[in-house]
C-alpha positions in Angstrom: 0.0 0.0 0.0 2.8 2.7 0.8 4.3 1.6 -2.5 1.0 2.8 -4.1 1.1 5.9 -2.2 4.5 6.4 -3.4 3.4 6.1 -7.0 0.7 8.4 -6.9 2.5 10.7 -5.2 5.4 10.5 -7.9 2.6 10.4 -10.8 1.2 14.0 -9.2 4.8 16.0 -9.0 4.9 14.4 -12.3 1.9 15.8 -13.9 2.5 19.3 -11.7 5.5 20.0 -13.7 4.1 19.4 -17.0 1.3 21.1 -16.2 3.4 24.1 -14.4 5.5 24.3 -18.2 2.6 23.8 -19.9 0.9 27.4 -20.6 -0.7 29.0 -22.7 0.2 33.1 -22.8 -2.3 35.6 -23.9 0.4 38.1 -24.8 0.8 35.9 -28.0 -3.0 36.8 -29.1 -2.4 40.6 -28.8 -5.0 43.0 -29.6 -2.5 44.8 -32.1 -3.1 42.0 -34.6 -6.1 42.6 -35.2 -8.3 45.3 -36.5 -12.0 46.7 -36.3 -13.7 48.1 -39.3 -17.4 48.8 -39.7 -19.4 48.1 -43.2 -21.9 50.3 -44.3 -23.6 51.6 -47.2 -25.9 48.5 -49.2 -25.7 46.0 -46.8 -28.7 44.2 -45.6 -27.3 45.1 -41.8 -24.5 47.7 -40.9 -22.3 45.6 -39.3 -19.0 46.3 -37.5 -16.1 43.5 -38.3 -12.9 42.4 -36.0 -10.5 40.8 -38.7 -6.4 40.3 -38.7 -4.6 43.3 -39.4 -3.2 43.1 -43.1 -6.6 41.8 -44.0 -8.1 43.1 -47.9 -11.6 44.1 -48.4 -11.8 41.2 -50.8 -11.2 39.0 -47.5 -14.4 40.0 -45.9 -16.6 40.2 -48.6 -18.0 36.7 -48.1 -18.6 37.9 -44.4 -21.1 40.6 -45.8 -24.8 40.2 -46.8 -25.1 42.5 -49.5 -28.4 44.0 -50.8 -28.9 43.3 -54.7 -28.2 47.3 -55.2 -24.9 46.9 -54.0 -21.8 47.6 -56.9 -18.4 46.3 -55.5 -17.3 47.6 -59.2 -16.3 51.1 -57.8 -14.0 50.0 -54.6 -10.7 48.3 -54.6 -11.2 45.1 -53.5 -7.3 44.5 -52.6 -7.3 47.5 -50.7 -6.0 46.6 -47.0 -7.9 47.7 -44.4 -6.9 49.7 -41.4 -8.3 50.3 -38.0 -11.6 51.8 -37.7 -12.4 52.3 -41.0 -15.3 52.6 -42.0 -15.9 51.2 -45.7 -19.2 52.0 -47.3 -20.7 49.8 -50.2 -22.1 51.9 -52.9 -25.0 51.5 -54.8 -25.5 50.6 -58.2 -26.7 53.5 -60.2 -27.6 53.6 -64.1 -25.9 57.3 -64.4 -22.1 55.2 -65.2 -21.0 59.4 -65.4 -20.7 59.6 -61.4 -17.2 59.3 -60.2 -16.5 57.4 -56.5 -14.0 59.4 -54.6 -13.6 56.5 -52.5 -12.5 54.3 -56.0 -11.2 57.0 -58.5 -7.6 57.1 -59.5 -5.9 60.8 -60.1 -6.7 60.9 -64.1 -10.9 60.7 -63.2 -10.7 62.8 -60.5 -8.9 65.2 -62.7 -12.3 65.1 -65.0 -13.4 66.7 -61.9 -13.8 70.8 -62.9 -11.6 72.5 -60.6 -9.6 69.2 -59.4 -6.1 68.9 -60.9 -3.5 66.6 -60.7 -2.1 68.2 -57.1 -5.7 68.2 -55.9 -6.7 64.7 -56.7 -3.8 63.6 -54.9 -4.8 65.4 -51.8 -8.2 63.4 -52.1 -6.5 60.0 -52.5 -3.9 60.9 -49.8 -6.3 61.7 -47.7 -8.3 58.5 -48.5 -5.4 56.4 -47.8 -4.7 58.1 -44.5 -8.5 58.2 -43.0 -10.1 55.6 -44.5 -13.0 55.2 -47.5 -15.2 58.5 -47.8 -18.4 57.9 -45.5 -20.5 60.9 -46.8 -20.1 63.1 -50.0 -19.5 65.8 -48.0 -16.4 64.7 -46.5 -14.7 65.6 -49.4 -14.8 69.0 -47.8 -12.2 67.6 -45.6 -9.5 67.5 -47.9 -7.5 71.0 -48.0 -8.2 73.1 -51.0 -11.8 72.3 -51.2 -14.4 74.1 -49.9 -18.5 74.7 -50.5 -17.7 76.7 -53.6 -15.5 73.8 -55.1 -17.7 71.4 -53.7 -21.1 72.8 -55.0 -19.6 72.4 -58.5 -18.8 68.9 -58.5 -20.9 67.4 -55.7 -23.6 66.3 -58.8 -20.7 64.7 -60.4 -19.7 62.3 -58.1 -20.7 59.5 -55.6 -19.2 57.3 -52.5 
């Protein structure tokens, strides 16, 4: 009997050691790798996403119910997405004229009146810096245009 007590006694340091370098740190998972963005626009629900940082707006797609007026055609769907953007899905609209800011390169922004090749830069800088354009408006944001310039052009483009 005091051999079995012996053994079980061994068998529980044994198991306290494995156990003791056996752990599992939350420091690996930190909050820094991943990312919060929040979907709006044509989507059946607005919906606010927790993905790994470095992840494309192509990635998440799948994760999204869109409505059947959605258009995916105007945003870049290998854009990588950064913290706390907020990434608005556009509507399709039979007038092909409009030009996203949230999609347009520097030559159709330029077809903009009043937007050159400096100023359309400022608008995709800024775009890069604070995330997809959430309301038309916003473009009033970027330095150099104001209501005047944005009265002018605000029937000429969409999100």
């Amino acid at each position: 009997m005091k051999s079995i007590i012996n053994i079980f006694i061994l068998c529980l340091i044994f198991l306290g050691i494995i156990y003791s370098s056996v752990s599992v740190s939350y420091d690996d998972f930190s909050s820094e790798d991943f990312i919060t963005v929040e979907i709006k626009g044509e989507v059946k629900e607005d919906t606010t996403l927790t993905v790994e940082r470095g992840t494309s707006l192509e990635e998440i797609v799948n994760d999204i119910e869109l409505t059947d007026e959605s258009d995916l055609s105007t945003l870049s769907l290998m854009k990588v997405l950064k913290d706390q953007e907020i990434i608005v899905i556009p509507v399709k609209d039979d007038n092909s004229d409009l030009i996203s800011i949230n999609g347009a390169d520097s030559d159709t922004l330029c077809r903009l009146p009043g937007i050159g090749p400096e100023l359309a830069e400022r608008i995709i800088t800024y775009r890069e810096q604070n995330g997809s354009f959430s309301a038309l408006e916003d473009l009033k944001k970027v330095k150099g245009i104001g209501d005047v310039k944005f009265e002018k052009i605000k029937d000429l483009i969409c999100l």
